[in-house]
C-alpha positions as CSV (number, residue, x, y, z in Angstrom):
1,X,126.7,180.1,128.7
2,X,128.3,177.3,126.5
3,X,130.3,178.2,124.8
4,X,131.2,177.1,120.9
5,X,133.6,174.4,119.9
6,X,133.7,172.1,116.5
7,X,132.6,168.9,118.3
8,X,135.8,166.2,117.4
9,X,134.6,163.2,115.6
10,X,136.5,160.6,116.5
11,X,139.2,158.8,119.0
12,X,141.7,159.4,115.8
13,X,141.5,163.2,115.8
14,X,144.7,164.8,116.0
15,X,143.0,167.1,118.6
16,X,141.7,164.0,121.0
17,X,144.4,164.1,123.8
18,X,144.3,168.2,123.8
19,X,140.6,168.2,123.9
20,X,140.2,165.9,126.6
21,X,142.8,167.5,128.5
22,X,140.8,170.6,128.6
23,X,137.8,169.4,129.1
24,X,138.8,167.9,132.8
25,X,141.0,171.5,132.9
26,X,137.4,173.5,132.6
27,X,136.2,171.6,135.9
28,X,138.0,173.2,137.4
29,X,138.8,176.7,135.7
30,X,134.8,176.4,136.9
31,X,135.7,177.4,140.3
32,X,138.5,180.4,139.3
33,X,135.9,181.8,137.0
34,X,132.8,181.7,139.2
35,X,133.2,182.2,143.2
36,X,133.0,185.0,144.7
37,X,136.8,186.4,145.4
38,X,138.3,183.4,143.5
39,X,140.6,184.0,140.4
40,X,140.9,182.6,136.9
41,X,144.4,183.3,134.9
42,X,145.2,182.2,131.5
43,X,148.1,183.2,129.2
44,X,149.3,180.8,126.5
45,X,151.5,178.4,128.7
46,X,149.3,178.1,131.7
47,X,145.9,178.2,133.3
48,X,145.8,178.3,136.9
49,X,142.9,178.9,139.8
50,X,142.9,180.4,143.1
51,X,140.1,180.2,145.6
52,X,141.1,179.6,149.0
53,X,144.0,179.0,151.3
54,X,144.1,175.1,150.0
55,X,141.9,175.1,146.6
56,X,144.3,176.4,144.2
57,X,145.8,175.0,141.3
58,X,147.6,174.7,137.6
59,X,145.2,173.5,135.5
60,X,147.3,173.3,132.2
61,X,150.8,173.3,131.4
62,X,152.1,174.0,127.6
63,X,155.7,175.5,127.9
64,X,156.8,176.4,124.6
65,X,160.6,176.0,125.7
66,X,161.8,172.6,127.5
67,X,164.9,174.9,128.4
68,X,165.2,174.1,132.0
69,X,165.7,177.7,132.9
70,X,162.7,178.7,131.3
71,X,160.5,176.1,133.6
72,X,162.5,177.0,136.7
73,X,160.5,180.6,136.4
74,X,157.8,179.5,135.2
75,X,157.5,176.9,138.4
76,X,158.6,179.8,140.9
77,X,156.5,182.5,139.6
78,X,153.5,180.5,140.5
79,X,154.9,179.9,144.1
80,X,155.4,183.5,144.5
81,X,151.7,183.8,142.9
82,X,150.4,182.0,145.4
83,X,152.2,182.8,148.4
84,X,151.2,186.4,147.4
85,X,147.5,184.7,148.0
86,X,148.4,183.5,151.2
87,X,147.7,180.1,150.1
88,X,149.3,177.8,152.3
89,X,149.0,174.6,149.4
90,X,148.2,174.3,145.7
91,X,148.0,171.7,143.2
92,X,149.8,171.5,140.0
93,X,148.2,169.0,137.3
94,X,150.2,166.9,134.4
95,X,147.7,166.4,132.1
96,X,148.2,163.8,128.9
97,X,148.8,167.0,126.7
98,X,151.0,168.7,129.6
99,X,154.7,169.9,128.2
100,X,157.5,169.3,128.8
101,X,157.4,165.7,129.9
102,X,159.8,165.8,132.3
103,X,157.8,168.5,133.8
104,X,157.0,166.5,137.2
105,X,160.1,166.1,137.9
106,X,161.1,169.8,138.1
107,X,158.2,170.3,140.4
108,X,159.9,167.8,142.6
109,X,163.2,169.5,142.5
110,X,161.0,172.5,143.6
111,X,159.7,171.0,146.8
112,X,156.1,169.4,145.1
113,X,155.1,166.0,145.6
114,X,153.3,163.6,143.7
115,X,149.9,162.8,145.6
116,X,147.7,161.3,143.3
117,X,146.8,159.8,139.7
118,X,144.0,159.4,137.8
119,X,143.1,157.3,134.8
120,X,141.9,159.2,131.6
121,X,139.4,157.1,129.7
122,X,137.4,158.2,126.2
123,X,134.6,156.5,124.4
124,X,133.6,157.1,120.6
125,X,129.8,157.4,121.0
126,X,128.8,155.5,117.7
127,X,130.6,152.6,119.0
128,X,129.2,152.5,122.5
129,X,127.8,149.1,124.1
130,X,124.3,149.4,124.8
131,X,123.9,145.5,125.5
132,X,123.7,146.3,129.6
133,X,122.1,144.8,132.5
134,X,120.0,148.5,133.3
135,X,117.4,149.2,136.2
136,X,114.2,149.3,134.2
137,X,112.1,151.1,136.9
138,X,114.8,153.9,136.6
139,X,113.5,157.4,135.9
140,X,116.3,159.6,134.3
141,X,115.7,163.6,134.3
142,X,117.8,166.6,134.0
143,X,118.1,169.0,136.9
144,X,116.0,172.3,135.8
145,X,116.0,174.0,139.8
146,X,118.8,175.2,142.6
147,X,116.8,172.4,144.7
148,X,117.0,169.3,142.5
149,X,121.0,170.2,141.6
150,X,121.4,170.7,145.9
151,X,119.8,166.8,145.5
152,X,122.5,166.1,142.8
153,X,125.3,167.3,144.8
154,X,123.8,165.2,148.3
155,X,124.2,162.2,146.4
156,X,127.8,162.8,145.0
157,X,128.6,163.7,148.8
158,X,127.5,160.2,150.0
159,X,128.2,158.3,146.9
160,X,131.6,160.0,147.0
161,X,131.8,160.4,150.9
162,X,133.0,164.0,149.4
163,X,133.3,166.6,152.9
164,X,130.4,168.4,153.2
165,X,132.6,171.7,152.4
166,X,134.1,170.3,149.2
167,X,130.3,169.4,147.7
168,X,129.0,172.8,149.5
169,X,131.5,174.5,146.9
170,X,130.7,172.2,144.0
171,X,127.0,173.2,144.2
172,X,127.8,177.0,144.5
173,X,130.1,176.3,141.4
174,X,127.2,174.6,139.4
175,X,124.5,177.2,140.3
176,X,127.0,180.2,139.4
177,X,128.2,178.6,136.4
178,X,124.2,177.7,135.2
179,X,122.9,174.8,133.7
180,X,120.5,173.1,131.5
181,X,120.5,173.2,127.7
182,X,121.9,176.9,127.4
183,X,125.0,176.0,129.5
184,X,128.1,173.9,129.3
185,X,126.8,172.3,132.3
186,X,123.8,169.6,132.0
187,X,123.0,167.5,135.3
188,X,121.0,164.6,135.3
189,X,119.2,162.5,138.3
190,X,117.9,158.6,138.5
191,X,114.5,158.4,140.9
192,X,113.4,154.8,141.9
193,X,110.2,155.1,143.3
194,X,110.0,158.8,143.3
195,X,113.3,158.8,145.4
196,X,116.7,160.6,143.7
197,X,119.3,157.3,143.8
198,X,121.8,158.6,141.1
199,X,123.2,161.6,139.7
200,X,125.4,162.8,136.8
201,X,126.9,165.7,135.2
202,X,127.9,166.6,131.5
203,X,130.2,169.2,130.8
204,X,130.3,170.4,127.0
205,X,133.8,171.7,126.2
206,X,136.3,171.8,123.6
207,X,134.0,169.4,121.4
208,X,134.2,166.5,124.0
209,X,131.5,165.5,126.5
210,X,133.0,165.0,129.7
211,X,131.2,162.6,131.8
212,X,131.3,163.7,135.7
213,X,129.7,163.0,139.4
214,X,128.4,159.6,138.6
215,X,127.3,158.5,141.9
216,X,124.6,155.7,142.9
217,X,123.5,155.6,146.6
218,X,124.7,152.7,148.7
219,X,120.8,151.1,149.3
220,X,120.2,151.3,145.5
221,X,123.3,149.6,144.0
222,X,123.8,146.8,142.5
223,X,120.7,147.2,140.2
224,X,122.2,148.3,136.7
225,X,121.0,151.8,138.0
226,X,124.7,153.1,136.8
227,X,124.8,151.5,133.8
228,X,120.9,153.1,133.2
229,X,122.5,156.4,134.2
230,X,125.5,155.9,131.6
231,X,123.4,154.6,128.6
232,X,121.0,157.6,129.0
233,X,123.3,160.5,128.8
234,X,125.8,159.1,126.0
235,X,122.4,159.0,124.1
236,X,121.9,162.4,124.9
237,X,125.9,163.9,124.1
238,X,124.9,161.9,120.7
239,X,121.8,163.8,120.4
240,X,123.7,166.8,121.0
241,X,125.7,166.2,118.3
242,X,128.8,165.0,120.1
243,X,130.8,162.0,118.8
244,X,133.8,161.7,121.4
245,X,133.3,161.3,125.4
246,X,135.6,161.3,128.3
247,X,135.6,160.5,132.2
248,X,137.9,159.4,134.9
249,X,136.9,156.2,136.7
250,X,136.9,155.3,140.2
251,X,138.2,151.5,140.7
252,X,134.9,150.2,141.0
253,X,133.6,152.3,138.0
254,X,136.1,150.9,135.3
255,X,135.5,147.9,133.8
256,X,131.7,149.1,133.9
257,X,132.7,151.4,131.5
258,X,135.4,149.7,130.2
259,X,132.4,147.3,129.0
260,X,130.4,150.4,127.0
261,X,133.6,150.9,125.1
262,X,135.9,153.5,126.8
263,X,139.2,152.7,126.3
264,X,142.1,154.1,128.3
265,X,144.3,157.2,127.2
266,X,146.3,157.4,129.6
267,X,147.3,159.1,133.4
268,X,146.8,162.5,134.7
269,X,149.1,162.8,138.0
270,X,149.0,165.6,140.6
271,X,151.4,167.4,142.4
272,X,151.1,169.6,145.6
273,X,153.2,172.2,147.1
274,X,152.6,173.0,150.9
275,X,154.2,175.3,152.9
């Protein structure tokens, strides 16, 4: 169920970065808390996952020491964690609110590499561009069966070209986790022509909407069918009652939304540790 948090009302609350660092954390955490033999954790410096052999991660890092001892153990006791999981990789994520700053390079002293960065981007709804080019004959509604949220997922696996295990454990993570207007989690798909084109996902956390999966298929771009998708459920966060959004483009996603008015926060970067 969704769960209750004071929704923040603007890019100037002293909350934002925290907020919006959760919000992509609780993606995640999705996974811990919901498959079958997968684990959650949480204490007040760090949220981590485990689920398989290679999806595992730390989700959130607030160590309230920057003594380098103190981060040494933290940073081995989730090795040993994991290797007591028989994972053979996990992921460690420096989020915009992650502490200490210097935290990614003790993961690198520890063996971790740096494998990938995303761009964190948040939007204040009032002040949203609606002045788009949009796909007129677009039919926008929200997933309310297991079938039309296995058609969400099929079209975040092509528009994505996610594997086909990777989007099988996304839709077993949406369907465990529920959906719909009771839920954290509200899905959404475009239909041209009585054909599902275009999906995306809301996630209602920590009083931001997070924006995810927005994915158009290859034959039906180029339409404004994206721009249709984003309009329509920034309309409905604001109808929710939220004031503050958040997403993480893909190259050919930003200025899009750079156009409705997101502006950029900052970088989340990843790290991995194999054995």
């Amino acid at each position: 169920m969704s769960q209750t948090y004071t929704p923040l009302l603007s890019l100037s609350d002293a909350h934002l970065i925290e907020a919006v660092s959760d919000n992509f954390a609780e993606e995640m955490a999705c996974f811990g808390r919901v498959l079958p033999s997968a684990e959650l954790h949480e204490n007040e410096e760090l949220l981590w996952f485990a689920v398989s052999p290679t999806f595992n991660g730390v989700l959130r890092s607030r160590f309230a020491s920057d003594d380098s001892g103190s981060i040494v153990r933290h940073i081995k006791t989730m090795i040993a964690y994991y290797k007591k999981r028989h994972a053979t990789s996990f992921s460690w994520t420096i989020d915009l609110a992650s502490q200490p700053k210097n935290l990614g390079q003790h993961l690198e002293v520890h063996g971790f590499e740096r494998v990938h960065a995303d761009t964190i981007m948040a939007l204040s709804l009032p002040e949203r561009v609606s002045d788009l080019r949009t796909c007129p004959d677009l039919e926008i509604r929200e997933v309310q069966s297991n079938l039309e949220l296995k058609l969400l997922c099929e079209i975040e696996r092509i528009g994505f070209d996610t594997p086909t295990s990777s989007i099988k454990r996304y839709y077993e993570m949406y369907r465990r986790s529920g959906f719909g207007p009771s839920y954290s989690w509200r899905h959404f798909l475009g239909y041209q022509q009585g054909q599902a084109v275009a999906s995306t996902s809301l996630q209602l956390y920590a009083g931001v909407v997070g924006i995810f999966g927005v994915a158009t298929l290859p034959q039906a771009r180029n339409q404004g069918i994206a721009a249709s998708m984003m309009l329509h459920i920034l309309d409905k966060a604001e109808e929710l009652g939220y004031r503050v959004s958040s997403l993480s483009p893909t190259e050919q996603s930003e200025r899009l939304y750079q156009r409705i008015g997101f502006r950029t926060l900052g970088q989340t970067y990843y790290y991995r540790w194999s054995v």
